[in-house]
DSSP file (Angstrom, degrees, kcal/mol; ACC not computed):
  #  RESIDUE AA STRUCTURE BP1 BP2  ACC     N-H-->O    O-->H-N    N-H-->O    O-->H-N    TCO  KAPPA ALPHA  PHI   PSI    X-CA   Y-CA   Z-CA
    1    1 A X              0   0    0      0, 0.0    58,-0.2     0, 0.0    59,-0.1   0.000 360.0 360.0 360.0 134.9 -118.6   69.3  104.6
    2    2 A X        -     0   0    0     57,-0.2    56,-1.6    56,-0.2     2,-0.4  -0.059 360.0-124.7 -33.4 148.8 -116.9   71.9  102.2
    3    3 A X  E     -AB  57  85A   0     82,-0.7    82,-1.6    54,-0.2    54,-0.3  -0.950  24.0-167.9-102.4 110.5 -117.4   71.4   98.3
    4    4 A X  E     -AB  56  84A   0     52,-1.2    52,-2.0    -2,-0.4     2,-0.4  -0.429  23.5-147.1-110.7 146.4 -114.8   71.0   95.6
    5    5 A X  E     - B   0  83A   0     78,-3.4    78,-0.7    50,-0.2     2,-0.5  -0.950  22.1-166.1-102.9 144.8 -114.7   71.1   91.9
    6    6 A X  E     - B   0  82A   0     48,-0.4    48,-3.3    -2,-0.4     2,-0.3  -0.987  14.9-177.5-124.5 127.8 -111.6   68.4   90.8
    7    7 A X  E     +CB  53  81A   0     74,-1.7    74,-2.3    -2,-0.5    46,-0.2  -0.999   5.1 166.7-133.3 145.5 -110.9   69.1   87.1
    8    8 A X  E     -C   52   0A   0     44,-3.8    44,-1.4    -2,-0.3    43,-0.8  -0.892  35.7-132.9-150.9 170.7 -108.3   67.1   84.8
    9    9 A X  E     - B   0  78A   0     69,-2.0    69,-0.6    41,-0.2    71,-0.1  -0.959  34.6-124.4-123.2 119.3 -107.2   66.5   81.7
   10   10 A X  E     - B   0  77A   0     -2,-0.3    67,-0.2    67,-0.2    66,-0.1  -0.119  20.8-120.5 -54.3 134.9 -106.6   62.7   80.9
   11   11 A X     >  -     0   0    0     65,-1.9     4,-0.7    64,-0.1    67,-0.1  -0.163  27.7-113.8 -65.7 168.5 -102.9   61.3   79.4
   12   12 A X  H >> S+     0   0    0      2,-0.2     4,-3.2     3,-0.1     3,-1.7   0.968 128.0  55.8 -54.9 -66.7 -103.0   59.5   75.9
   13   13 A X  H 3> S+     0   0    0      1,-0.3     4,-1.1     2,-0.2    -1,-0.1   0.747 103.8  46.8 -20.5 -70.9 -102.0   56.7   78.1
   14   14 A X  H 3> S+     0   0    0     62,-0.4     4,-1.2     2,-0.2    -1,-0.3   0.788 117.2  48.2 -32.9 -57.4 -105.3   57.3   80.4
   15   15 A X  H <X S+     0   0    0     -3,-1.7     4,-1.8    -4,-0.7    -2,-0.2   0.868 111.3  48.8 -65.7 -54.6 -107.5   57.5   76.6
   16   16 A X  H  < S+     0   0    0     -4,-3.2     4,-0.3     1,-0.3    -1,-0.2   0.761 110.1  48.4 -77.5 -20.4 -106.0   54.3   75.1
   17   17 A X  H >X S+     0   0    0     -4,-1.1     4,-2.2    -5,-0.3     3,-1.2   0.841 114.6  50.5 -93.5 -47.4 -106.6   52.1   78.2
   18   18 A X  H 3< S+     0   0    0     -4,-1.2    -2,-0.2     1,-0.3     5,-0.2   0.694 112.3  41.3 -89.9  -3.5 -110.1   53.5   78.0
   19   19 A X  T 3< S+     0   0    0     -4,-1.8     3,-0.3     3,-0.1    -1,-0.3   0.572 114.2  55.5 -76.9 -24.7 -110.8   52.8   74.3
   20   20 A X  T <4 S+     0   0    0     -3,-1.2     2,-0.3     1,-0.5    -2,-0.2   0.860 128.6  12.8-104.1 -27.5 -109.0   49.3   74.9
   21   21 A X  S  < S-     0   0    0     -4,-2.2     2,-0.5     2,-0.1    -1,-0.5  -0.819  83.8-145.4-143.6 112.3 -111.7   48.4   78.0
   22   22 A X        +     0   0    0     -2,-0.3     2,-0.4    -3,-0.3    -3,-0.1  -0.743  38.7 134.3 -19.9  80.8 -114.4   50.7   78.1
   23   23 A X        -     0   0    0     -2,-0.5     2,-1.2    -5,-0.2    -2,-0.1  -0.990  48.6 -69.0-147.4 148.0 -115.7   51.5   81.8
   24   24 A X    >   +     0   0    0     -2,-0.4     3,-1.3     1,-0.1     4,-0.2  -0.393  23.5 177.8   0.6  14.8 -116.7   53.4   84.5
   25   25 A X  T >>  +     0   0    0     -2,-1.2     4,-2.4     1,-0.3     3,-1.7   0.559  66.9  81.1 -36.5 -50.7 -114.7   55.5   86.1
   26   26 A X  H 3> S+     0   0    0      1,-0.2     4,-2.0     2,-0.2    -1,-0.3   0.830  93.5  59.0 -24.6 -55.9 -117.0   57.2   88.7
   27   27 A X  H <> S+     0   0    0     -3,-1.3     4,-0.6     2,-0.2    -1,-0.2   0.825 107.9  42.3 -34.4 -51.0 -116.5   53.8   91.1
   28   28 A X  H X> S+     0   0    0     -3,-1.7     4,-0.8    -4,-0.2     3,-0.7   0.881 114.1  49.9 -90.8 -51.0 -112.8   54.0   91.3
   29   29 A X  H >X S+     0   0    0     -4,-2.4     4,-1.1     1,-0.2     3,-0.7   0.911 114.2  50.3 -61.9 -42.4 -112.7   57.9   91.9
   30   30 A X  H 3X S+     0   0    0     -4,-2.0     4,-1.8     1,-0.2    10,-0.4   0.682 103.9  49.9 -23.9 -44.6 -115.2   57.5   94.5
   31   31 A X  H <X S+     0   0    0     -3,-0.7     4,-0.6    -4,-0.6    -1,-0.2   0.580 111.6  51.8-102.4  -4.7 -113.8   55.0   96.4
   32   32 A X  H << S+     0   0    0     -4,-0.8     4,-0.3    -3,-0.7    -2,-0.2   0.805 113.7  46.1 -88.6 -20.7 -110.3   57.2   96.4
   33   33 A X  H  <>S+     0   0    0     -4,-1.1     5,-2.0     2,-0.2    -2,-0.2   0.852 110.6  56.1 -86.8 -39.8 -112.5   60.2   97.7
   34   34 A X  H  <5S+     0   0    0     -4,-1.8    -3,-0.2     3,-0.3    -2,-0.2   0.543 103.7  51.0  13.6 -58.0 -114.0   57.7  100.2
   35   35 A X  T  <5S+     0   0    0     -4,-0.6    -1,-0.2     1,-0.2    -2,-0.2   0.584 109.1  51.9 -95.2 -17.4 -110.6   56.8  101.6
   36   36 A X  T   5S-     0   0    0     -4,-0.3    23,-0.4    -3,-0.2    -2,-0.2   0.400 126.4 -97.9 -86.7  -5.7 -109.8   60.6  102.1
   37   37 A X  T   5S+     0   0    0      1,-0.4    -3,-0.3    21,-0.1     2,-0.2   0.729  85.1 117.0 106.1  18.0 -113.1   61.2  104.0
   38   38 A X      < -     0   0    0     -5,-2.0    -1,-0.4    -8,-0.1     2,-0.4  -0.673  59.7-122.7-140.8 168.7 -115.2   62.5  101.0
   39   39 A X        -     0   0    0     18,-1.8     2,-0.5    -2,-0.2    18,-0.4  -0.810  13.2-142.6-120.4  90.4 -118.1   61.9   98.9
   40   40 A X        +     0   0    0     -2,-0.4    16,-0.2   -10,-0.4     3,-0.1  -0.313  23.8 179.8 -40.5 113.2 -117.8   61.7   95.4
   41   41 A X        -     0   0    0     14,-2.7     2,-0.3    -2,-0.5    15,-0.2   0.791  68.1 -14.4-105.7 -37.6 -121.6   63.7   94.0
   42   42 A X  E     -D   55   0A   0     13,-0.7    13,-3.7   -16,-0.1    -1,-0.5  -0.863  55.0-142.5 170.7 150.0 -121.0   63.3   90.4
   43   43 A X  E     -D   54   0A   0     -2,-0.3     2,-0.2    11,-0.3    11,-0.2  -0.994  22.0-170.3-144.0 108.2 -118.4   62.4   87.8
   44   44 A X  E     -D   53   0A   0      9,-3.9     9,-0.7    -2,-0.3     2,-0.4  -0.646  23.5-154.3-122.9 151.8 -118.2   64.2   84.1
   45   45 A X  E     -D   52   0A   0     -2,-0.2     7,-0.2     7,-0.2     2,-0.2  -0.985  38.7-170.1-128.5 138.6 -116.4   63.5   81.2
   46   46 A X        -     0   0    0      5,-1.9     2,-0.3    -2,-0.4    -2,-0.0  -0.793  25.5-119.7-138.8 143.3 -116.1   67.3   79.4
   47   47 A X  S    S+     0   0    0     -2,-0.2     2,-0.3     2,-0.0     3,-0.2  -0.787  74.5  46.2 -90.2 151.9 -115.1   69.5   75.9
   48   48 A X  S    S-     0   0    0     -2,-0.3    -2,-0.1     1,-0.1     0, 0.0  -0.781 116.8 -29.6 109.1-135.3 -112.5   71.9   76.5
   49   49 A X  S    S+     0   0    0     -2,-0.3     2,-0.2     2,-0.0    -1,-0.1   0.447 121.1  51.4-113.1  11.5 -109.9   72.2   77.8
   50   50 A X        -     0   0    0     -3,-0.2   -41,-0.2     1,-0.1    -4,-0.2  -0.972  54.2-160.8-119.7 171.4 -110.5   69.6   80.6
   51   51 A X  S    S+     0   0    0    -43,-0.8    -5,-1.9    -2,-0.2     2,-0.3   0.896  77.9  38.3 -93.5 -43.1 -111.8   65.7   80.3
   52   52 A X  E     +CD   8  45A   0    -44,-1.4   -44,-3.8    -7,-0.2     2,-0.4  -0.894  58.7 179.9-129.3 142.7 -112.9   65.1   83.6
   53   53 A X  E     -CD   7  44A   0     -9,-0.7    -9,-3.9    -2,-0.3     2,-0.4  -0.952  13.3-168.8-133.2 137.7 -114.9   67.4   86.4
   54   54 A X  E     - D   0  43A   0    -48,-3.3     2,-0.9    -2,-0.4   -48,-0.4  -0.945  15.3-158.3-115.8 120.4 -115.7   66.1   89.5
   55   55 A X  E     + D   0  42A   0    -13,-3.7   -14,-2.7    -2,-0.4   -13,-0.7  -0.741  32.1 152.4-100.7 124.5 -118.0   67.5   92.2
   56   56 A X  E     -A    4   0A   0    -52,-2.0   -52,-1.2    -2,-0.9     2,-0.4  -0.878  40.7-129.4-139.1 167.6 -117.1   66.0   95.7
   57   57 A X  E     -A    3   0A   0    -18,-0.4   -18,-1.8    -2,-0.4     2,-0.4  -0.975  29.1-170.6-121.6 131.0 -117.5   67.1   99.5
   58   58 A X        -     0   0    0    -56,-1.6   -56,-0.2    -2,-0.4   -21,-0.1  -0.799  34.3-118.6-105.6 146.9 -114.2   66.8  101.5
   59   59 A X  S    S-     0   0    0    -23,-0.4     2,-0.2    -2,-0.4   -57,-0.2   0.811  89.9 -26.6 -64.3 -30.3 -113.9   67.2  105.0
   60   60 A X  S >> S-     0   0    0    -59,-0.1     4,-1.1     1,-0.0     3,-1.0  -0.897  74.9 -82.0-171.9 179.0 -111.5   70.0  104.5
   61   61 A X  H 3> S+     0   0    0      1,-0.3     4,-1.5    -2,-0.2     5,-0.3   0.854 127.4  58.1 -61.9 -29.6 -108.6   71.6  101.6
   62   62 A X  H >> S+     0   0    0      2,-0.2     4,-1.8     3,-0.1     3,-0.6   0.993 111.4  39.4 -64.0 -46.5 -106.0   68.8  103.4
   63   63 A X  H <> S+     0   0    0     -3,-1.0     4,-3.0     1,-0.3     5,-0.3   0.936 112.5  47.4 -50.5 -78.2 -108.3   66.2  102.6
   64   64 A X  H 3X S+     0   0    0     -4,-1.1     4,-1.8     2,-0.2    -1,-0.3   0.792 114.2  56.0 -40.4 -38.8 -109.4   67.0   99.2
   65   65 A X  H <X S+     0   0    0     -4,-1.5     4,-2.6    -3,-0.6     5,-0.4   0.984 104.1  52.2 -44.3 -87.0 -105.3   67.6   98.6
   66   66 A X  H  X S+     0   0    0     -4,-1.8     4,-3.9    -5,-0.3    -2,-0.2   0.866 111.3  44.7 -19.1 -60.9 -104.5   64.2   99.6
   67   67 A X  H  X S+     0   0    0     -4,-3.0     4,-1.6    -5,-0.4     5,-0.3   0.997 114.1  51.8 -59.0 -57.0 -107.3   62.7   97.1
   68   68 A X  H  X S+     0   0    0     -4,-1.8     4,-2.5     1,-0.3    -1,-0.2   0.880 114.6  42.6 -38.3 -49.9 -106.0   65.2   94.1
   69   69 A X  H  X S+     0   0    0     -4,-2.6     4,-2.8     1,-0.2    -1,-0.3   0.790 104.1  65.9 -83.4 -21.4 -102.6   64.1   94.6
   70   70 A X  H  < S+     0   0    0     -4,-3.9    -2,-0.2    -5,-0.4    -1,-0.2   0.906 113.9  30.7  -5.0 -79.3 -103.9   60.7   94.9
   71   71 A X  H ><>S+     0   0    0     -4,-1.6     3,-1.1     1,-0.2     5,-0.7   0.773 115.6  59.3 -73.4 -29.5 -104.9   60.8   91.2
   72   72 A X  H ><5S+     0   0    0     -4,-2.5     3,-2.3    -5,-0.3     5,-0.2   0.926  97.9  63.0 -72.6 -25.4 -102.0   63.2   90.0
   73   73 A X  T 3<5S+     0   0    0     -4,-2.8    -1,-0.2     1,-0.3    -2,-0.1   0.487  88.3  63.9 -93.6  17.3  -99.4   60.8   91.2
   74   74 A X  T < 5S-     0   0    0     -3,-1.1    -1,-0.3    -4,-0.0    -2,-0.1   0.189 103.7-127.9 -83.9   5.1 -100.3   57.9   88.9
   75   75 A X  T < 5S+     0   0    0     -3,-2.3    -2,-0.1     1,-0.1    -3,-0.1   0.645  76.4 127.9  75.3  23.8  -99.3   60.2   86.5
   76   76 A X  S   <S+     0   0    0     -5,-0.7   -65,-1.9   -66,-0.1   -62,-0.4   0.937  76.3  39.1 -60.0 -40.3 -103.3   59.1   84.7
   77   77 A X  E     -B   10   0A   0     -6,-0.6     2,-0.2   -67,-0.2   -67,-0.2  -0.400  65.6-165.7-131.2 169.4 -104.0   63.0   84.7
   78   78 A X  E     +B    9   0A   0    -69,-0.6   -69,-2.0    -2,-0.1    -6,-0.0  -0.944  62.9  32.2-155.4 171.8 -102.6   65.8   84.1
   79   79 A X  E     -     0   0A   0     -2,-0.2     2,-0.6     1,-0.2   -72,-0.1   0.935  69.8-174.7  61.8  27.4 -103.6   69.5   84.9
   80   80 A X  E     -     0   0A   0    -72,-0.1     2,-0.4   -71,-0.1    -1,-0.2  -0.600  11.9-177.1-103.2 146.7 -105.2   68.9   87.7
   81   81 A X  E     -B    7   0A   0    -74,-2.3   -74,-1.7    -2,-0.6     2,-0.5  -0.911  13.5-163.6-139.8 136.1 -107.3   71.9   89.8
   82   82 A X  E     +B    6   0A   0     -2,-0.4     2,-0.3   -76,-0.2   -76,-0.3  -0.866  15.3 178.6-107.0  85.7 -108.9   71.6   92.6
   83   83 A X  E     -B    5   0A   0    -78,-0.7   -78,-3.4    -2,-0.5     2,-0.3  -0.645  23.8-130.7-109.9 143.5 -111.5   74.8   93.3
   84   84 A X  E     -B    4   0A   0     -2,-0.3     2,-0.3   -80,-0.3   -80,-0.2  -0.789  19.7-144.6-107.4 159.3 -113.8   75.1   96.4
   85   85 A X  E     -B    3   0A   0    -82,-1.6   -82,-0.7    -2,-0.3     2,-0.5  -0.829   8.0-148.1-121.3 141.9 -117.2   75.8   95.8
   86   86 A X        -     0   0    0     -2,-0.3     5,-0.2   -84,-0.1     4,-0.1  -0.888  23.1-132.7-112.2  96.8 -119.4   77.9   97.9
   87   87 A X    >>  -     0   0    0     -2,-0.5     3,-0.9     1,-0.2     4,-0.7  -0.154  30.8-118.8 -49.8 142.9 -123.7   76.4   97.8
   88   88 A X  T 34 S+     0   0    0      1,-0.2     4,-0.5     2,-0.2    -1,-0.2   0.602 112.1  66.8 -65.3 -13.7 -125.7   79.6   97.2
   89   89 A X  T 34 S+     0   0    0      2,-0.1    -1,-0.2     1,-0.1    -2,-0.1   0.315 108.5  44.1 -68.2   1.4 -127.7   79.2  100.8
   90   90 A X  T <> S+     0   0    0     -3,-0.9     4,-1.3    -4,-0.1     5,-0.2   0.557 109.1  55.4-128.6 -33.8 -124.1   79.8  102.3
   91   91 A X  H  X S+     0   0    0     -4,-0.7     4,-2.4     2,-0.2     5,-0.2   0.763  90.1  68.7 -78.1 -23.2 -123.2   82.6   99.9
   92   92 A X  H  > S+     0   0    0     -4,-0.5     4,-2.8     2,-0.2    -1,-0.2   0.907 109.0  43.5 -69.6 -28.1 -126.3   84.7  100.9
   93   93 A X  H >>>S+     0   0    0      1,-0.2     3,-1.3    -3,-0.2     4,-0.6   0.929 110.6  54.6 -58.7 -81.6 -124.2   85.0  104.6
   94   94 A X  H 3X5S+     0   0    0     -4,-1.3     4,-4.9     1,-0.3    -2,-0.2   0.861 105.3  44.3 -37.7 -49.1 -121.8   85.5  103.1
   95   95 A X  H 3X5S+     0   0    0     -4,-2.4     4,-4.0     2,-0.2     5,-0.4   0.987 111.4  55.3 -49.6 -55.7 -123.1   88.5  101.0
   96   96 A X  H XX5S+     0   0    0     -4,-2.8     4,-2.5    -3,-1.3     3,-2.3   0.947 106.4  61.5 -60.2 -74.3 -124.8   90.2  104.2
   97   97 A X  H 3X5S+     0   0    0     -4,-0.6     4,-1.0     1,-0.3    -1,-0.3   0.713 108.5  30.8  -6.7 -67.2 -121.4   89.9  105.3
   98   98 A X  H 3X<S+     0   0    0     -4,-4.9     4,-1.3    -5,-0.5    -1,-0.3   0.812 112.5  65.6 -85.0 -13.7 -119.6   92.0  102.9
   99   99 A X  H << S+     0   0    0     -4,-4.0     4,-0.3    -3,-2.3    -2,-0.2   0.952 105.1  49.3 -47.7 -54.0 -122.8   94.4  102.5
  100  100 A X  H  < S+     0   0    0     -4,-2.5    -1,-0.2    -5,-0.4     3,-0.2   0.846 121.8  31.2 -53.2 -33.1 -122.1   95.3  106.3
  101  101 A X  H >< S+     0   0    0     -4,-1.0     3,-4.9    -5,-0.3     4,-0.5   0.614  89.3 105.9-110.3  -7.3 -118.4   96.0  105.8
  102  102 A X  G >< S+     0   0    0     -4,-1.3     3,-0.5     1,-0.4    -1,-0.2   0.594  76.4  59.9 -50.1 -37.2 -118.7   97.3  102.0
  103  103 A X  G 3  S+     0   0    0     -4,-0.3    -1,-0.4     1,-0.2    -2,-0.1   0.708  86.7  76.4 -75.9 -38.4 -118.1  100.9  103.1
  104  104 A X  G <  S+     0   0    0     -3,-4.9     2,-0.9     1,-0.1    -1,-0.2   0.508  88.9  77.3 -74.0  -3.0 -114.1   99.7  104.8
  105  105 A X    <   -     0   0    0     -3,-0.5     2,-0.6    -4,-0.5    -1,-0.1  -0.801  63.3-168.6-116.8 123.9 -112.7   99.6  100.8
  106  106 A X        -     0   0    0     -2,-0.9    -1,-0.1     3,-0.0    -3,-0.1  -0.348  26.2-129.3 -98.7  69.5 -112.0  102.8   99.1
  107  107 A X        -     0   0    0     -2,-0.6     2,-0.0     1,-0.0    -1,-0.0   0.322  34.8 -95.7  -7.3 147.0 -111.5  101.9   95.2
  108  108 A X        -     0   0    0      2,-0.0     2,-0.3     0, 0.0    -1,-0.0  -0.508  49.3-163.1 -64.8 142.2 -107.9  103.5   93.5
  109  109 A X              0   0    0     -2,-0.0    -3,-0.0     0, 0.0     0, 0.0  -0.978 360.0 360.0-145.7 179.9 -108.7  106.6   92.0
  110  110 A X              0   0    0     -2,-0.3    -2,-0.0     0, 0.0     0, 0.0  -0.119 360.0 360.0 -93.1 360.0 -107.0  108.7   89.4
């Protein structure tokens, strides 16, 4: 199965509910990735300019859609971005790939 990064940024709303009972989250995002056909791998709370990164496997971009909009439309999150991730045993094809063809782009020049 394909691999996604899910990144968000949490509401005030989201913050104060989790200051006022203290829990888990991983469970409950799992079991929504679960019900879309996907595997939750690991569940971050982050600095910058998002709070939560998720790494999951999807069955494919509808699936992983479905889940995203899942979460966006409780309005919990905000910002949320979905990226697919390529393992680096899959990229090295991928590489030979464009090596072969490298030669079909001619760069702008001046």
């Amino acid at each position: 199965m394909p691999y996604y990064m899910l990144q968000a940024r949490l509401t005030t709303d989201s913050w104060k509910a989790l200051l006022d009972n203290p829990h888990d989250r991983a469970p409950v995002v799992a079991k929504v990735i679960e019900a879309h056909g996907g595997k939750l791998h690991n569940y971050f709370f982050a600095f910058g300019d998002n709070d939560v990164v998720a790494l999951i496997e999807a069955p494919d971009n509808e699936s992983v859609m479905a889940a995203a909009l899942a979460f966006a439309g409780t309005g919990a999150v905000s910002g949320l971005k979905t990226t697919p991730l390529v393992p680096s045993r899959d990229a090295v094809d991928v590489f030979k790939a464009s090596a072969a063809k490298a030669g079909a782009y001619v760069p702008p020049s001046g």
